[in-house]
C-alpha positions as CSV (number, residue, x, y, z in Angstrom):
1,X,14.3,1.8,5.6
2,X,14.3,-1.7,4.2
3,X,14.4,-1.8,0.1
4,X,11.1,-3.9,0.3
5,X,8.8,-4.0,3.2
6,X,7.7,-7.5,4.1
7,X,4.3,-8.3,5.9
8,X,6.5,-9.2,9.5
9,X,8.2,-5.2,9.4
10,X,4.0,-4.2,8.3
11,X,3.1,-6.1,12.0
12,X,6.4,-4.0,13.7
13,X,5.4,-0.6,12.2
14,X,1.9,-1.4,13.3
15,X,2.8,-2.2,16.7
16,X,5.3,0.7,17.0
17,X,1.9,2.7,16.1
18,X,-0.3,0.7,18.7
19,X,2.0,1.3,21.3
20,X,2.0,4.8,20.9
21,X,-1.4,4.9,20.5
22,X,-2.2,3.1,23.4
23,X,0.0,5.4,25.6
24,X,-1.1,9.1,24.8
25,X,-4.4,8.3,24.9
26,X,-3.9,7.1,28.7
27,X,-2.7,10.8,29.2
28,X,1.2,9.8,29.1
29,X,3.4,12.5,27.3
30,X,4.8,12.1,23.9
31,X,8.6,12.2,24.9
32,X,7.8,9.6,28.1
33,X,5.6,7.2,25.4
34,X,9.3,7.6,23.1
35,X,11.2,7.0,26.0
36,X,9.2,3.6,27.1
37,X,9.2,2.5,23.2
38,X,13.0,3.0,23.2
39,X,12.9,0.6,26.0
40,X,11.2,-1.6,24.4
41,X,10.5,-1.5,21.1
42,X,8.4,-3.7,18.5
43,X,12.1,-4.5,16.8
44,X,15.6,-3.7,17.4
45,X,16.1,-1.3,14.6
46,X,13.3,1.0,16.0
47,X,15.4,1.7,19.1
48,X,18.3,4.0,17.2
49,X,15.2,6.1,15.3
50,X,13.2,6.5,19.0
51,X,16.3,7.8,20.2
52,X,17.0,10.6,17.7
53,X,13.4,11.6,17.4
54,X,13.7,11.9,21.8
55,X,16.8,13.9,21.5
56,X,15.2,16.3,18.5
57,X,12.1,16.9,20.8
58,X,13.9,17.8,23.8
59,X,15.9,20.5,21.8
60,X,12.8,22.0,21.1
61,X,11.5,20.1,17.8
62,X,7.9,19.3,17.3
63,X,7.4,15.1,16.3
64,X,7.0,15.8,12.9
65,X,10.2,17.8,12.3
66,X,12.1,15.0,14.6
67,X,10.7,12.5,12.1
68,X,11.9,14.6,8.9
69,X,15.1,14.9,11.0
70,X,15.4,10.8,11.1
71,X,15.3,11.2,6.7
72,X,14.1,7.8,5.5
73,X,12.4,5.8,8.3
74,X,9.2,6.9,7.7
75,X,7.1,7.1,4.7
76,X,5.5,10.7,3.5
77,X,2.1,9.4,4.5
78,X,2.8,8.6,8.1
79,X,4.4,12.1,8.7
80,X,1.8,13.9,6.9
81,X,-1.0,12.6,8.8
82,X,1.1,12.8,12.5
83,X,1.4,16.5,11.6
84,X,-2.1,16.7,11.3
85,X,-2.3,15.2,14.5
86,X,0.1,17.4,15.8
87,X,-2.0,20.3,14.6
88,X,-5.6,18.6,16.3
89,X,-4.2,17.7,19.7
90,X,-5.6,14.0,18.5
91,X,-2.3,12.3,18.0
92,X,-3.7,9.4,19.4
93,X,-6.6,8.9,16.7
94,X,-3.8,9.2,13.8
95,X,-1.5,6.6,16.1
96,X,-4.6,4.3,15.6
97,X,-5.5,4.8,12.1
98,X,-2.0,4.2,11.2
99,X,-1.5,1.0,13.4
100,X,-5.2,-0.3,11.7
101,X,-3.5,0.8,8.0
102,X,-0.2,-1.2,8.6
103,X,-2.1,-4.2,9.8
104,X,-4.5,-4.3,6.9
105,X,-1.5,-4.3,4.5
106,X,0.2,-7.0,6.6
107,X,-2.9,-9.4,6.8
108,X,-3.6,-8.6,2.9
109,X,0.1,-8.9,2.1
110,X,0.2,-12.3,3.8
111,X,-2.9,-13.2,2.3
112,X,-1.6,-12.9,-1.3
113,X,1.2,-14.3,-0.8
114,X,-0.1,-17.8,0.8
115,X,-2.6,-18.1,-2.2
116,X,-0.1,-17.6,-4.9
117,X,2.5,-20.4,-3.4
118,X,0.6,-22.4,-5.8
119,X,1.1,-21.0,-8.7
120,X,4.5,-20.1,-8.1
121,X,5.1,-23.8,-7.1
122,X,3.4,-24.7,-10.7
123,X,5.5,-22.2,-12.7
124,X,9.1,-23.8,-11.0
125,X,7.7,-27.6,-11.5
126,X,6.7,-26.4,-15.1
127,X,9.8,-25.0,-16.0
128,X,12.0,-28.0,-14.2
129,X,9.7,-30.5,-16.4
130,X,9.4,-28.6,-19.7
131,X,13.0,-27.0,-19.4
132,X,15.3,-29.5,-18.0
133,X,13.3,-33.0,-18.0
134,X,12.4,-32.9,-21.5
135,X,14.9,-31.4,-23.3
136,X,17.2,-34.2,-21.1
137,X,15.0,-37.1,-21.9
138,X,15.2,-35.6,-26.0
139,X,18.6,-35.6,-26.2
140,X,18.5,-39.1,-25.3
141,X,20.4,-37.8,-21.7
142,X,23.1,-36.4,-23.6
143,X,22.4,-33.1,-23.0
144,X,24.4,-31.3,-20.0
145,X,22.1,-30.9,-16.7
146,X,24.0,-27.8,-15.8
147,X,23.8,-26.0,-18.7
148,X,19.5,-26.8,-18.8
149,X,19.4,-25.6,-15.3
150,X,20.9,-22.4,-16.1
151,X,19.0,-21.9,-19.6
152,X,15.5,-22.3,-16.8
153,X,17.4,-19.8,-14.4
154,X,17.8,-17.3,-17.3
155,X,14.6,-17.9,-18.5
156,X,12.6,-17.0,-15.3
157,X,15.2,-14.3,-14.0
158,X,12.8,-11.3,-15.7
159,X,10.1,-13.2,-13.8
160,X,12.1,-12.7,-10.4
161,X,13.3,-9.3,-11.5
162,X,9.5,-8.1,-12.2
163,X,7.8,-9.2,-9.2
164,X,10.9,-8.0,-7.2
165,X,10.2,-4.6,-9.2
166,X,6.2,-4.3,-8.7
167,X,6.7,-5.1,-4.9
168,X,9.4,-2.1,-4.3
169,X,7.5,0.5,-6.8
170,X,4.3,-0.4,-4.5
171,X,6.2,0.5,-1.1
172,X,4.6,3.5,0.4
173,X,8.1,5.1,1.1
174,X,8.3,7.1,-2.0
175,X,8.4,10.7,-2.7
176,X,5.5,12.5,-4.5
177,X,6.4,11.6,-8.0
178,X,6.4,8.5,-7.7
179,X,3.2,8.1,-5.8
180,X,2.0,10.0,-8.4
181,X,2.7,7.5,-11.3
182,X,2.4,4.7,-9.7
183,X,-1.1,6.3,-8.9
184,X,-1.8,7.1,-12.3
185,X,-0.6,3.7,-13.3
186,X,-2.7,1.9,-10.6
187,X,-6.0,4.0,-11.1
188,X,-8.0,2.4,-13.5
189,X,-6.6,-1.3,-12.4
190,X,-10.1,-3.5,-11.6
191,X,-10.6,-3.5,-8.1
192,X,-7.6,-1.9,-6.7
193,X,-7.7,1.2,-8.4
194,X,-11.2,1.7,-6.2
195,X,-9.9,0.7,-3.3
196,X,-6.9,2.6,-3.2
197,X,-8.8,5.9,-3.8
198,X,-11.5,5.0,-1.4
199,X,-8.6,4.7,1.6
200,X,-7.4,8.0,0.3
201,X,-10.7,9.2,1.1
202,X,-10.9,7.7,4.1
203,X,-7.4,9.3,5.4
204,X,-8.7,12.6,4.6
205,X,-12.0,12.3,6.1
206,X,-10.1,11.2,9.0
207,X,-7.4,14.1,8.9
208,X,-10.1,16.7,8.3
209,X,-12.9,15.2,11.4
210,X,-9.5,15.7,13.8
211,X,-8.7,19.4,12.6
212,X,-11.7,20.9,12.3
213,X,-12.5,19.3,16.1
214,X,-9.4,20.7,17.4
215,X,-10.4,24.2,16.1
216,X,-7.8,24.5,13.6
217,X,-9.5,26.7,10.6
218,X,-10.8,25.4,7.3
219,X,-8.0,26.6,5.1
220,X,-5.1,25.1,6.5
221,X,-7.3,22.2,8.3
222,X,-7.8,21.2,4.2
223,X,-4.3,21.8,3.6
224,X,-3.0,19.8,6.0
225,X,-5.7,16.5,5.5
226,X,-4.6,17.0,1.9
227,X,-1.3,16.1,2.9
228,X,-2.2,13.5,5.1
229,X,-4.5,11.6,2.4
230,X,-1.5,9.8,0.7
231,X,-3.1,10.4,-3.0
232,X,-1.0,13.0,-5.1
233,X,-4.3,13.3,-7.1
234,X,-6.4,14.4,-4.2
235,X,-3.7,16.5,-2.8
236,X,-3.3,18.5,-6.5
237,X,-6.7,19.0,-6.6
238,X,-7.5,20.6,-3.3
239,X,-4.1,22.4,-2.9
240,X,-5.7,24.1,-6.5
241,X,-8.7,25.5,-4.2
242,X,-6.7,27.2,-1.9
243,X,-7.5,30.7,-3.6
244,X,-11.1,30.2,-4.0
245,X,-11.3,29.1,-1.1
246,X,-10.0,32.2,0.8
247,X,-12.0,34.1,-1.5
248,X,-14.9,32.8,0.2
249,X,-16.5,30.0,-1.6
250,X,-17.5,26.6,0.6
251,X,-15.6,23.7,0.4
252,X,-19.1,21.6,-0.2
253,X,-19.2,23.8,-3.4
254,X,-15.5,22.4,-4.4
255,X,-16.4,19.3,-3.6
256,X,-19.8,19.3,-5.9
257,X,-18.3,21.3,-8.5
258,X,-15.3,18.5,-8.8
259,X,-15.4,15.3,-10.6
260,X,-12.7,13.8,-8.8
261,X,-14.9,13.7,-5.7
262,X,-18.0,10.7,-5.4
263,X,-21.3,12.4,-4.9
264,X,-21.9,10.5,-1.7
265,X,-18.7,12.3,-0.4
266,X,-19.5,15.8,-1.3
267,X,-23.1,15.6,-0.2
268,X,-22.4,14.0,3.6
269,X,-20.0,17.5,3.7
270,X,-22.2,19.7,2.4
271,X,-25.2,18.5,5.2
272,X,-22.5,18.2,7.3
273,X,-21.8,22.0,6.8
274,X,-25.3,23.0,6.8
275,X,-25.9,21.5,9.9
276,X,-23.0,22.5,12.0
277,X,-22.2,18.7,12.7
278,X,-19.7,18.5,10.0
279,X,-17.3,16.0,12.4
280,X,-20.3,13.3,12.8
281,X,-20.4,13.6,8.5
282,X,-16.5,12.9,8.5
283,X,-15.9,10.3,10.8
284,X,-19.0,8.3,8.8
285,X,-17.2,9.2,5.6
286,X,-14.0,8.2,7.1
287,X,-15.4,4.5,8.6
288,X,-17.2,4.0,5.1
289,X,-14.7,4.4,2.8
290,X,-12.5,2.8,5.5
291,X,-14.3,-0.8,5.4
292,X,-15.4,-0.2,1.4
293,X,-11.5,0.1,0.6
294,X,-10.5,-2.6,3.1
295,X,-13.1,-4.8,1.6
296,X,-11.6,-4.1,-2.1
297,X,-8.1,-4.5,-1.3
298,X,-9.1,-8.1,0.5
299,X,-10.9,-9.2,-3.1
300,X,-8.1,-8.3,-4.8
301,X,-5.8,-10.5,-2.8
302,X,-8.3,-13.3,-3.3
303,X,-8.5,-13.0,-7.3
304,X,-4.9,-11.9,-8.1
305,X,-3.4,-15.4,-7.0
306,X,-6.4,-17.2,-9.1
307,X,-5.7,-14.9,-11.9
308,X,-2.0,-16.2,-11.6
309,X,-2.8,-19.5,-11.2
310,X,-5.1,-19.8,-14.4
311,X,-2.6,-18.3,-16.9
312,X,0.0,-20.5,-15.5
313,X,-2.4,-23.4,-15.9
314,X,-3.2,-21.8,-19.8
315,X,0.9,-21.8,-20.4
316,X,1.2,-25.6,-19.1
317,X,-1.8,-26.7,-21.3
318,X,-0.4,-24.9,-24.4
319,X,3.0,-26.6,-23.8
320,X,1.7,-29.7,-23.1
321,X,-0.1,-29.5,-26.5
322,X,2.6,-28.0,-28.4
323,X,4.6,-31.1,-26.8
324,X,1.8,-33.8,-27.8
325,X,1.6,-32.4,-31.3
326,X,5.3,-32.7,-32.0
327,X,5.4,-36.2,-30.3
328,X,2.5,-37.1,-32.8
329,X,4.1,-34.9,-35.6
330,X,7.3,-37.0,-35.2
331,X,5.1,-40.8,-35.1
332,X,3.8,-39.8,-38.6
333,X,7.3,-38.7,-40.2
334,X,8.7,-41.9,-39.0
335,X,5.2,-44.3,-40.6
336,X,5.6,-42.9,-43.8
337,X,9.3,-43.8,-44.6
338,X,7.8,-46.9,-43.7
């Protein structure tokens, strides 16, 4: 797996998804879907992976234990909610949901980064005027270009070293701890703290609609959609039921009784419960929190960039005064030894 993903390898994960997607649900096997995606995979580097995973499932593995086999290529996330899958019979719907997850990061991703060539631009022309072009003009062009270029390299090296550093912690590839920090972290962040927790949701709505459909019983069908959510938070929580849970109380009364849950989500399970048409209330909690977080994450991408660009704007206008004042500072010193 690639140290940072990059929106292009988002579109190839998402189309290694969509193909497979597209070919169980026309009724063609898993290991003849593999076999055509070896064939002709979204990229080259998927062919070597498709070809272990086909040679683990023809000694007898399942998908998911071929994917643990292949250590690396996949995140946590992704396995977690093909063994759900697995478990449902619907490995289709997860194929789908994971094609539609990768693509959403790959528009978003590409979204941010377009809007924020601008204010990147405006840092590098900043620092080339207030770095190099000043300090050069000041020394009356004495000063040695090579030795200003590198003092501007060294000054916005922890600039390239943070951004480089936020974009790899942020990779879904991670183990569990670090999801969990970086969760922790990220939680009460405007905007996308919401939206992450409302796809979380959304996954286990999902995971939990194509269990409880495919018969699989409530205890390990919430055990395995905990999994499959991709939030350590949610996952603690409902792993902590378990007991109760076999004991005999409800999952609704979890739900209500927790705080980490929004009302809206414990009370569409609860009728769903009562009514016996629990999977009609998950798959609306699932395409609710689905577009809600969608539509977060896409105003985040919209205001990070112009939240960038306006304190790179604030820094210029401070230099440029500090500059000015000097430059006047200097005019008086010389018209009083006038």
């Amino acid at each position: 797996m690639a140290l940072i993903l990059t929106p292009g390898q988002f579109i190839q994960r998402a189309q290694f998804y969509q193909q497979l997607g597209q070919l169980t649900s026309a009724g063609i096997g898993l290991i003849q879907a593999l076999e055509q995606l070896e064939r002709n995979p979204p990229s080259r580097a998927y062919r070597e992976p498709v070809r272990h995973q086909l040679e683990q499932i023809k000694q007898g593995a399942t998908f998911t234990d071929s994917l643990l086999a292949t250590s690396g290529w996949l995140p946590e996330f992704d396995i977690a909610l093909i063994e759900a899958g697995e478990h449902s019979g619907r490995l289709d719907q997860c194929f789908k949901a994971l094609s539609n997850f990768y693509n959403d990061r790959a528009r978003i991703t590409k979204k941010v980064i377009a809007q924020l060539v601008y204010p990147v631009g405006l840092v590098h022309f900043a620092a080339f005027v207030f770095l190099i072009v000043l300090p050069f003009a000041a020394s009356q062009f004495g000063a040695g270009l090579a030795g200003l270029f590198l003092r501007a390299g060294l000054i916005l090296s922890p600039l390239y070293l943070g951004t480089a550093l936020i974009i790899y912690a942020l990779q879904s590839k991670h183990g569990q701890g670090w999801r969990a920090l970086m969760e922790t972290s990220l939680r009460r962040v405007p905007i996308l703290g919401p939206a992450r927790y409302y796809l979380a949701l959304s996954r286990l709505a999902l995971a939990l609609e194509a269990l409880i459909n495919a018969g699989v019983n409530i205890i390990p069908a919430w055990k395995l959609a905990a999994n499959a959510c991709g939030s350590p938070a949610l996952r603690r929580v409902i792993l902590g039921w378990q007991s109760q849970i076999e004991a005999g109380v409800t999952p609704a009364t979890m739900l209500t009784d927790s705080n980490r849950f929004p009302e809206m989500f414990a009370n569409y399970y609860h009728s769903g419960e009562v009514s016996g048409k629990l999977d009609e209330s998950l798959d609306r909690l699932h395409r609710y929190y689905s577009e809600e977080g969608t539509r977060k994450l896409e105003s985040f991408a919209e205001w990070m960039p112009r939240l960038a660009y306006g304190i790179v704007a604030g820094i210029i206008a401070y230099k440029i005064i500090l500059f000015y004042a000097g430059y006047f500072n200097q005019i008086g010193e010389i018209t009083k030894g006038l």
